[in-house]
DRENTISE-195600 format. One line per field, with one value per residue: residue number from 1; residue in three letters; x, y, z of N, C-alpha, C in turn. Coordinates in steps of 0.001 Angstrom, whole numbers, plus 500000, padded with zeros to 6 digits. Example, Ala and Ser with C-alpha at 12.3 -4.5 7.8 and 13.67 -1.06 7.14 Angstrom:
<sites>
i = (1/2)
aa = (ala/ser)
nu = (513190/512850)
nv = (494310/497750)
nw = (507800/507080)
cau = (512300/513670)
cav = (495500/498940)
caw = (507800/507140)
cu = (513200/512900)
cv = (496700/500030)
cw = (507800/507870)
</sites>
This chain:
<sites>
i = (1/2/3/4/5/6/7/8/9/10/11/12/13/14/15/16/17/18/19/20/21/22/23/24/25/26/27/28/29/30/31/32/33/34/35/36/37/38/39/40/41/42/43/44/45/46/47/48/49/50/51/52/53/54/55/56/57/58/59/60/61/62/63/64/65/66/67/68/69/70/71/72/73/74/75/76/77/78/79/80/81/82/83/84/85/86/87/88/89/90/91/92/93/94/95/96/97/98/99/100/101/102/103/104/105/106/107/108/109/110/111/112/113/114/115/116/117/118/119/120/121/122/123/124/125/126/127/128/129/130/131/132/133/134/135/136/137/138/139/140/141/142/143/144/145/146/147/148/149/150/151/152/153/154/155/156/157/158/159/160/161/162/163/164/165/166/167/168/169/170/171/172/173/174/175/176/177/178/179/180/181/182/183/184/185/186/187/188/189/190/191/192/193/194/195/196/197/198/199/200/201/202/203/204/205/206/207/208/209/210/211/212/213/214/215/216/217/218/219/220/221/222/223/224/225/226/227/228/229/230/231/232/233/234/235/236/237/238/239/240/241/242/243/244/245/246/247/248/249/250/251/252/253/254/255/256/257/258/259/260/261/262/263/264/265/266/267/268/269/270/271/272/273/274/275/276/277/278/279/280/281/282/283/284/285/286/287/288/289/290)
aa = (unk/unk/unk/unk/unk/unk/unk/unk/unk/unk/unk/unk/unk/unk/unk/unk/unk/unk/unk/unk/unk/unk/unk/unk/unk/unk/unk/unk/unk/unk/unk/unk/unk/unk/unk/unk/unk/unk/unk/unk/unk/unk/unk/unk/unk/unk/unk/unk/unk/unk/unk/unk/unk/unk/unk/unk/unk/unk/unk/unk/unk/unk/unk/unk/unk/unk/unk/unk/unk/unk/unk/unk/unk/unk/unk/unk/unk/unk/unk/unk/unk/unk/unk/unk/unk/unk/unk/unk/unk/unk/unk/unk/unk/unk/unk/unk/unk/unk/unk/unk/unk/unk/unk/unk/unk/unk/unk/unk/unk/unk/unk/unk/unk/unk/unk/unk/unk/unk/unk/unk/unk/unk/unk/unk/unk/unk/unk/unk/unk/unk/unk/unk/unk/unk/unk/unk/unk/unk/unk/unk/unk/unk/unk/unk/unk/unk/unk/unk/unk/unk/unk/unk/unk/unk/unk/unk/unk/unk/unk/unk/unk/unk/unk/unk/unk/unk/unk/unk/unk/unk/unk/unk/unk/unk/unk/unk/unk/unk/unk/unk/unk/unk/unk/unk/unk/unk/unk/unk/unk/unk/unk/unk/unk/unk/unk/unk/unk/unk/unk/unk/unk/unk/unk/unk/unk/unk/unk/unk/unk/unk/unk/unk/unk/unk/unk/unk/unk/unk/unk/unk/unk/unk/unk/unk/unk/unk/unk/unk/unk/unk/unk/unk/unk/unk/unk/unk/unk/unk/unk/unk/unk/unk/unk/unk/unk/unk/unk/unk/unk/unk/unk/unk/unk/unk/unk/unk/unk/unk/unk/unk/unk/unk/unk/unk/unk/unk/unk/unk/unk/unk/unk/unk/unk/unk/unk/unk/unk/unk/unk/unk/unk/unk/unk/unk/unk/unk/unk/unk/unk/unk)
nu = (482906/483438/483590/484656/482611/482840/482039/480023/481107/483853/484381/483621/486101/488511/487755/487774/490534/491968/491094/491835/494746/494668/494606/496559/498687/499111/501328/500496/500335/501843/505511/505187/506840/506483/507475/509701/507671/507951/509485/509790/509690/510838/509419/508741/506406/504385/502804/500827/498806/497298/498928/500509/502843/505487/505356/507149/508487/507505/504734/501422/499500/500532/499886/500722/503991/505539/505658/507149/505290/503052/501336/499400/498668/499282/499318/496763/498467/497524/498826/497916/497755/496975/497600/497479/496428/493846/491591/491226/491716/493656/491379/491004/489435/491131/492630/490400/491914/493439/491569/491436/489960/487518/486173/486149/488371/491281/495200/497094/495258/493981/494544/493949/494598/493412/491120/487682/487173/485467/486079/488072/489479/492073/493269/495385/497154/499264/499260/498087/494720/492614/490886/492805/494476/497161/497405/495212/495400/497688/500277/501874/503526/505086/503676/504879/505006/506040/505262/503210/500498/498883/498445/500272/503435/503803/501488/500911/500623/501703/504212/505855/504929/502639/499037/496215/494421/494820/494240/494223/493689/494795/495683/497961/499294/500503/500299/498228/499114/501786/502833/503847/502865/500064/498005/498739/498168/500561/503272/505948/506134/507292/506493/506132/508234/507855/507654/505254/505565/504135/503678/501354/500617/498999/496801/493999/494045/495422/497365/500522/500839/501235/499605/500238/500528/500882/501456/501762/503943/502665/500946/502093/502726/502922/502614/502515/502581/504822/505614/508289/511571/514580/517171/520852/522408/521202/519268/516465/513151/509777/506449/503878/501704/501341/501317/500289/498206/498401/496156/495810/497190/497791/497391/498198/497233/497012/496460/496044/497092/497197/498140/498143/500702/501892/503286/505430/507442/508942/509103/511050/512477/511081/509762/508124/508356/507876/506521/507370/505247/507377/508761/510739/512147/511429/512258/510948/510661/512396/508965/507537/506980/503884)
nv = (478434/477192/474257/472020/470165/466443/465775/463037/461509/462266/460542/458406/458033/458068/455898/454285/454058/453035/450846/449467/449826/447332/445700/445603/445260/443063/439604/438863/440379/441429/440701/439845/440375/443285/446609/448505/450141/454023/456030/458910/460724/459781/458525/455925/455909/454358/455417/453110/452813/454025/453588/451145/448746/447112/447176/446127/446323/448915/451134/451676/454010/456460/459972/462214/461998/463332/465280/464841/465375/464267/461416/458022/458319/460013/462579/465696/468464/471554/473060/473653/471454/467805/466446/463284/462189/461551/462620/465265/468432/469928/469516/469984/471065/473078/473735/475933/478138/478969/480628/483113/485294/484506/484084/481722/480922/479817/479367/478980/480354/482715/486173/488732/487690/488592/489866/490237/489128/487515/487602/487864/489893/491763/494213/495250/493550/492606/490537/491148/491698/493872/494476/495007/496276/498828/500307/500256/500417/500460/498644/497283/495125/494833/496244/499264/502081/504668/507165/506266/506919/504942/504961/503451/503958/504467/505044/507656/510481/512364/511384/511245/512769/512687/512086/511066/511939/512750/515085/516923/519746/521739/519994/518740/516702/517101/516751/518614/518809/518809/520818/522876/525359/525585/526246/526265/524813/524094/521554/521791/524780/527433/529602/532757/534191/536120/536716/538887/541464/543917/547243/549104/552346/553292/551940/550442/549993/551927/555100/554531/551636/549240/547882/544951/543440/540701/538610/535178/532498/530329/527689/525150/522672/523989/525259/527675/531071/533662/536976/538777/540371/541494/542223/544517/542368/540026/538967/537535/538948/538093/539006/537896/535877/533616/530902/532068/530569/528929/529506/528613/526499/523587/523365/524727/527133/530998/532495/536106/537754/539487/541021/543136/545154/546377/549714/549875/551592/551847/549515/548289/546538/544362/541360/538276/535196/531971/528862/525788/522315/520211/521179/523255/526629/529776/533404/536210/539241/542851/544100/545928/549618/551283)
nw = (511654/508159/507093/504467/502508/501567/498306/496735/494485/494990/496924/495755/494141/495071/496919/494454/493579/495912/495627/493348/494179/495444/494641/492719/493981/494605/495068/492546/490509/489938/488569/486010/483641/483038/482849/485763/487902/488309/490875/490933/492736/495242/496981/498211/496894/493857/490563/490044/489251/487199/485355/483507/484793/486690/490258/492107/495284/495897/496835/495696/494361/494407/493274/492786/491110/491243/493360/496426/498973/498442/498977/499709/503175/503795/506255/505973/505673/505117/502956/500569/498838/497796/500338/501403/499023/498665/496590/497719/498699/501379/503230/506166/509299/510526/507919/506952/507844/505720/503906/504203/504423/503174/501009/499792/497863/497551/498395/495333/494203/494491/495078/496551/499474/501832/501622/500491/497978/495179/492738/491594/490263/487713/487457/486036/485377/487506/489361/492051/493157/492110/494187/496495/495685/495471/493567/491522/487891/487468/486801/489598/491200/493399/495230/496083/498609/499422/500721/502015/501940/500779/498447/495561/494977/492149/491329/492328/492640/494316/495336/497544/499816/501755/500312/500138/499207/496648/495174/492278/491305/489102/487328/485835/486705/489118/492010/494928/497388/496532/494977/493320/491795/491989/490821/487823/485078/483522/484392/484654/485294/486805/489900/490694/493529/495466/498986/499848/502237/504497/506070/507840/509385/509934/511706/513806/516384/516775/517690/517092/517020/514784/511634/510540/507353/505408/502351/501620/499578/497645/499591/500760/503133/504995/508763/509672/510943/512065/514092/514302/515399/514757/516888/516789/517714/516986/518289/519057/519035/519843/518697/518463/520840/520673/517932/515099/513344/509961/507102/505116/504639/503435/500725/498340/497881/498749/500774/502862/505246/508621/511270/514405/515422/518911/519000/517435/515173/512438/511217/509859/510777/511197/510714/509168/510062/508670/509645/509099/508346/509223/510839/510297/509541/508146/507011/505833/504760/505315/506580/504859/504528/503871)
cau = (483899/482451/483989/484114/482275/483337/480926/479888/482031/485481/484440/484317/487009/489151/487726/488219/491843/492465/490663/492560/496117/495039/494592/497763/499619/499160/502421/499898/499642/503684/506868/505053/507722/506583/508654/509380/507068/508594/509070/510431/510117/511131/508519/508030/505039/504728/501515/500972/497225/496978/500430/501036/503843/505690/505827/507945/509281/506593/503665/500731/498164/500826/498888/502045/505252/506885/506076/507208/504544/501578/500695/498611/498507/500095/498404/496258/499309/497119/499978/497202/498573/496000/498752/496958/496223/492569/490962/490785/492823/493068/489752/490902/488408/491924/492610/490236/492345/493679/490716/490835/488678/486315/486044/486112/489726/492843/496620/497572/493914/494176/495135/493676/494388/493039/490254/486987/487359/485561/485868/489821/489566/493266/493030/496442/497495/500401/499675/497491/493550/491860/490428/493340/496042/497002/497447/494687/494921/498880/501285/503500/503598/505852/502923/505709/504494/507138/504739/502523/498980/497665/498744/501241/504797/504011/500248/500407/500711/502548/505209/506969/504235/500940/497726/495236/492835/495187/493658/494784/492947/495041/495512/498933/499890/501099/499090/498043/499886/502959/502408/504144/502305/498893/496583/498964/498384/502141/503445/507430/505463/507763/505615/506543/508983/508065/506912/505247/505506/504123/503367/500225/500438/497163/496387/493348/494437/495286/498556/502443/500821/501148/499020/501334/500236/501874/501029/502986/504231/501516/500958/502185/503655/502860/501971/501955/503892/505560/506098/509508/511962/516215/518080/521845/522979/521014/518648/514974/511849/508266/505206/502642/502219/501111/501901/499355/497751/497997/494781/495651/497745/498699/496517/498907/496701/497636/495618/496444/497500/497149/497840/498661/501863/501750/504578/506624/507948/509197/509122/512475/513212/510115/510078/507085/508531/507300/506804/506526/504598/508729/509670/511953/511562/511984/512315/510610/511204/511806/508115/507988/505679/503202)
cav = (477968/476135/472763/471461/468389/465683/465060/461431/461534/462462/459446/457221/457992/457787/454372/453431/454444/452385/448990/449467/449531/446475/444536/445408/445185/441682/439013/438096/441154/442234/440112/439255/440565/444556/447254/448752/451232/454807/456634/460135/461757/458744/458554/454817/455034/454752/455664/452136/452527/454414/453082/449036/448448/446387/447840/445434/447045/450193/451089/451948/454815/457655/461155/463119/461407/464223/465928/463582/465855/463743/459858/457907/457917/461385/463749/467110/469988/472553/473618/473764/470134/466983/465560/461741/461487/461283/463790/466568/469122/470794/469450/469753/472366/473408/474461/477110/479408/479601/481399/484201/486643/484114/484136/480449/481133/480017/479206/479775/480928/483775/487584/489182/486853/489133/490996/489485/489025/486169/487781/487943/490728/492473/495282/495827/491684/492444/489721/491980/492012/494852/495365/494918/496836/500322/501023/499019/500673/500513/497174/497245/493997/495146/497769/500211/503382/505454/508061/505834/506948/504105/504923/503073/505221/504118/505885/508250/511981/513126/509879/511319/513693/511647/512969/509928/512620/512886/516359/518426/520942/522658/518868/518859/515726/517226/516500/519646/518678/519142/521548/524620/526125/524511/526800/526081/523439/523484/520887/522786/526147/527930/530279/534218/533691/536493/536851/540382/541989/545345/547630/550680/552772/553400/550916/549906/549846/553500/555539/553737/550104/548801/546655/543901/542240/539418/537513/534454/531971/529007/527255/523742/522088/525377/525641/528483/531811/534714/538111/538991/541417/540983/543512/544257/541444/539155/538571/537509/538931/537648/539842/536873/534993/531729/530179/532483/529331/529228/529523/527094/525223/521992/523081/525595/528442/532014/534137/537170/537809/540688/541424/544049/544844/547464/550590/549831/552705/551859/548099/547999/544890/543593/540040/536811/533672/530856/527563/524591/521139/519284/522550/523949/527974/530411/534458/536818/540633/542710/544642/547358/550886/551879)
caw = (510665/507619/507006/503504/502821/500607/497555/496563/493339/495322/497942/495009/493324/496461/496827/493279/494249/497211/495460/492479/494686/496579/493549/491438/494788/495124/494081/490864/489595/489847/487694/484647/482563/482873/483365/486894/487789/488529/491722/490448/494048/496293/498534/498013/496116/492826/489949/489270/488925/485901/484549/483535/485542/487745/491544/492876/496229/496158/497065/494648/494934/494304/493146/492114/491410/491287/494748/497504/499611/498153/498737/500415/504017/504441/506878/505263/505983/504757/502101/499059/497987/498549/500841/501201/497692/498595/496262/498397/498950/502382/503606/507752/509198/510573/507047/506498/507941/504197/503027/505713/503196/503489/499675/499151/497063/498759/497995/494154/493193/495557/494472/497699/500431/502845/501212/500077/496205/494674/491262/490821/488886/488649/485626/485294/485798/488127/489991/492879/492581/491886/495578/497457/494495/495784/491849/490279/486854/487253/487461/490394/491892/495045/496030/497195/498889/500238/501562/503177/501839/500324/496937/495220/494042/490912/490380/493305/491790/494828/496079/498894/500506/501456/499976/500087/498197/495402/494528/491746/490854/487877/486348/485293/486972/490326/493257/495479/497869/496309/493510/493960/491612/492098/489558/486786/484518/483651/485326/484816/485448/487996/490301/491442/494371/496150/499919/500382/503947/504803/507656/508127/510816/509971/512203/514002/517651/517834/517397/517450/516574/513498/510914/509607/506550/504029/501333/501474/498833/498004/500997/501017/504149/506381/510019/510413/511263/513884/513311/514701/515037/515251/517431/516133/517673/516545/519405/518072/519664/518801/518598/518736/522220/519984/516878/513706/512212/508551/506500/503557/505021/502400/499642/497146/498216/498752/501969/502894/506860/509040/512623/514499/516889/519334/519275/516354/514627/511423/510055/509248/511483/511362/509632/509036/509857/508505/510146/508645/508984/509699/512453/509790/510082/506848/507453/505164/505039/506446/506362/503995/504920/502767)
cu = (483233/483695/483321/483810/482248/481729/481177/480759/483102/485529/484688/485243/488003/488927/488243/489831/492446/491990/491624/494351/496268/495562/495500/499142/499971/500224/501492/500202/500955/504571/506356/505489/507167/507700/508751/508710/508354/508660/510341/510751/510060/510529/508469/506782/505163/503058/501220/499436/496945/497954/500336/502394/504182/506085/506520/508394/508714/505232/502640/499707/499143/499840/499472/503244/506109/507334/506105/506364/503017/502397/500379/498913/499830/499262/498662/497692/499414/498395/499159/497697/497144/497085/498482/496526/494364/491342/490657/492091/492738/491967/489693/490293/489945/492162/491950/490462/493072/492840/490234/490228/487218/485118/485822/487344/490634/493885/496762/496665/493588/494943/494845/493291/493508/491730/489061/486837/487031/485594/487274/490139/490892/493339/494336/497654/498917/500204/498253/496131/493190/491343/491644/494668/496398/497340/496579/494722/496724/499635/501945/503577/504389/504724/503737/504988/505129/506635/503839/500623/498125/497580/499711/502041/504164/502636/500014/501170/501760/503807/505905/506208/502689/500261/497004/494416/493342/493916/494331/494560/493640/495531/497051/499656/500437/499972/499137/499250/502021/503330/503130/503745/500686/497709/497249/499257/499588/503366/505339/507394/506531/506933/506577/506829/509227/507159/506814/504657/505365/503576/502699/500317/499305/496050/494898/493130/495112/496890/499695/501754/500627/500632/499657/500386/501108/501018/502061/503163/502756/501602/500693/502972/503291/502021/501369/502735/504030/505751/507188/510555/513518/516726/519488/522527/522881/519893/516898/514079/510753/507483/504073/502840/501931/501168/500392/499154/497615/496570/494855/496058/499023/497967/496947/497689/497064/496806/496370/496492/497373/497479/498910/499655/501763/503013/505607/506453/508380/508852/510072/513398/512485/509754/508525/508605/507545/507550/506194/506020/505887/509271/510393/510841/512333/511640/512062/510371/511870/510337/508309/506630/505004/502008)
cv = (476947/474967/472000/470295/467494/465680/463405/461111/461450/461065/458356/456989/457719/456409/453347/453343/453258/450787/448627/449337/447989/445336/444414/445394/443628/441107/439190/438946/442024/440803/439255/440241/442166/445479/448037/449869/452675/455145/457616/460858/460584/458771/457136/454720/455777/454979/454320/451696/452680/453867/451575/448930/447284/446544/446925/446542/448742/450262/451664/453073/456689/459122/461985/462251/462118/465056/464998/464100/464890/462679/459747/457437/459199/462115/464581/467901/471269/473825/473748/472833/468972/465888/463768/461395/461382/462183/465074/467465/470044/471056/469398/471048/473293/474527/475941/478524/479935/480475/482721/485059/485806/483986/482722/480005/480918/479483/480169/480681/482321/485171/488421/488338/487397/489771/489937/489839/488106/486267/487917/488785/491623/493218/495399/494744/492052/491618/490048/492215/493362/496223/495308/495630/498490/501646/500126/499241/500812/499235/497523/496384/494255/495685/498814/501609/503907/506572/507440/505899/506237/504437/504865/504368/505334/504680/507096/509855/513182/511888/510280/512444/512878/512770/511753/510057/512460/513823/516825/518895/521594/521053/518810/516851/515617/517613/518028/519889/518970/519945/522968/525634/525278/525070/527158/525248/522797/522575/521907/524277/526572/529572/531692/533402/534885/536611/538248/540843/543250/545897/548879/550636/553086/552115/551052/550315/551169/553617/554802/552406/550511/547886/545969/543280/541621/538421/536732/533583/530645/528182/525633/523406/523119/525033/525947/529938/532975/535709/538403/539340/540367/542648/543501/542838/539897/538528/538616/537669/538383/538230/538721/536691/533605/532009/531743/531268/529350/528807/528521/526057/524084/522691/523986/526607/529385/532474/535145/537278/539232/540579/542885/543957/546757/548533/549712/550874/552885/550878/547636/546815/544252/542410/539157/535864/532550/529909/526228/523045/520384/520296/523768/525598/528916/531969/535192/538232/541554/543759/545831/548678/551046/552494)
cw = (509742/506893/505716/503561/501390/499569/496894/495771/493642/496012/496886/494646/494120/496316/495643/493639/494623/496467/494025/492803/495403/495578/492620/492755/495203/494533/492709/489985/489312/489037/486367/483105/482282/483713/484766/486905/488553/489454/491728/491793/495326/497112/498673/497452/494871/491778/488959/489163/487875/484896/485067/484090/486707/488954/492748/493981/496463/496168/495886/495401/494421/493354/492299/491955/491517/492344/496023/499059/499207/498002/499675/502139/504722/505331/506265/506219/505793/503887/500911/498222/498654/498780/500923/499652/497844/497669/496271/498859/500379/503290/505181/507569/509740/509029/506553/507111/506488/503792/503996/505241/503217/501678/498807/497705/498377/497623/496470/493288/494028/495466/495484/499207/501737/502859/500181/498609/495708/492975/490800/490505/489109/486973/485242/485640/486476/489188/491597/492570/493056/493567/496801/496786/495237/494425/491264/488540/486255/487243/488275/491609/493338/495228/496737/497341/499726/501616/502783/503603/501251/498798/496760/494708/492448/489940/491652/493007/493038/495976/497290/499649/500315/501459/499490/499056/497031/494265/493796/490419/489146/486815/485745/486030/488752/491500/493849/496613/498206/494870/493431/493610/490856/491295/488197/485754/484001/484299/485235/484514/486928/488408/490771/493072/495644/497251/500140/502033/503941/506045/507247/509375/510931/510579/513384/515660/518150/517571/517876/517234/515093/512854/510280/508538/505581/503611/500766/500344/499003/498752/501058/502339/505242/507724/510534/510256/512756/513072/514442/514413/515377/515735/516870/516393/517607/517519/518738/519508/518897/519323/519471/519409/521931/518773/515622/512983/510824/508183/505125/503543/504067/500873/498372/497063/498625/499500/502218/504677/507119/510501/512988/515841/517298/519196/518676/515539/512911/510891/509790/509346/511718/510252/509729/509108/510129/508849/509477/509278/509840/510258/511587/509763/508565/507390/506482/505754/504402/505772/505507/504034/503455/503352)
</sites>
């Protein structure tokens, strides 16, 4: 812990201080017809060093008259005030827990209390420096971030779906993440809305299975999916025995799927459901022969 140390200049001046109160504190030097000195923040002491006055009934040496947190013979309270009046502000080694960046900046001179910054620098003066802003090129003095990735609401291209990367690719403004149509620079570009599902019996695995494939909608938020059938009354089977991992995932990409199910006959009740990243489940269908 480094422990500031007084320079010769503050010690004097301090001293000048203290020899200068003893000597206008004396009877001689009080009721020769001046006016009373002030004491604006009632501490009992008043600034009757620098000011001709008469301190009848107060003490001399005051620092501030106006914050009754400073005069002499206050203990340091590491508040960024030089509580004794002695020059110094904050000089207990106690204190330098103010400067926890370690920056040699504390209290009001301080824009990244936490984060080593000895250069201030805040580009877009909301108050927030530069290395510690989660919008430095934006103002938004709250830092709110709804999503939670470390980029402010206020410069973060997708606000309610974290994307740290803040990728996107077709440039329109809308992060990848949440783009729905992520290779069109239109930002109020609405994308083809359809999921295609089909079924070859020309399958792979030998007569009565079938090759499922679909090409699903751009692939934000996805899982994953199931291929699965409904009987009349509503009763859902599933093909897969685990989840089909999506291939794009978050990234407004389009793959193409395939698997195959054994002894299905037509397609007709054969569906993709999609699973997404928050559980919710969407049903596309049903397969169509070709």
């Amino acid at each position: 812990m480094m422990i500031r140390q007084r320079q010769w200049w503050q010690v004097s001046s301090a001293a000048a201080w203290l020899v200068a109160a003893v000597l206008l504190f004396t009877p001689e030097a009080r009721g020769q017809g001046l006016p009373p000195c002030l004491d604006a923040d009632a501490d009992g002491y008043a600034d009757c060093i620098t000011t001709t006055c008469d301190s009848a009934g107060l003490q001399c040496g005051d620092c501030n008259d106006v914050e009754a947190r400073m005069h002499p013979g206050l203990e340091e309270a590491c508040d960024c005030l030089d509580n004794d009046c002695n020059g110094l502000r904050d000089e207990l080694p106690l204190c330098e827990i103010l400067d926890a960046d370690g920056d040699s900046l504390v209290c009001e001179n301080e824009n990244c209390p936490f984060v080593y910054n000895p250069s201030q620098m805040d580009s877009d003066g909301d108050g927030v420096g530069d290395v510690c802003d989660n919008c430095p090129s934006v103002a938004n003095a709250d830092q709110a971030d709804a999503d939670g990735d470390g980029d402010g609401d206020a410069c973060d291209n997708c606000p309610d779906v974290a994307n740290s990367d803040q990728l996107d690719p077709d440039g329109d403004g809308l992060g990848l993440a949440c783009d729905p149509c992520p290779n069109d620079p239109d930002p109020q570009a609405v994308c083809a809305d359809v999921f295609e599902v089909w079924i070859d019996f020309q399958s792979p695995a030998g007569k009565g299975s079938g090759l499922v494939t679909w090409k699903p909608l751009p692939e934000v938020g996805v899982l994953g999916y199931n291929l699965v059938t409904f009987d009349n009354n509503g009763v859902r089977t599933q093909f897969n025995p685990v989840l089909i991992p999506c291939q794009a995932c978050d990234t407004g990409l389009i793959p193409t799927y395939a698997y195959i199910v054994p002894k299905h006959k037509s397609g007709r009740n054969l569906y993709v459901e999609l699973v997404r990243l928050n559980g919710a489940r969407e049903i596309y269908g049903p397969a169509v022969r070709r």
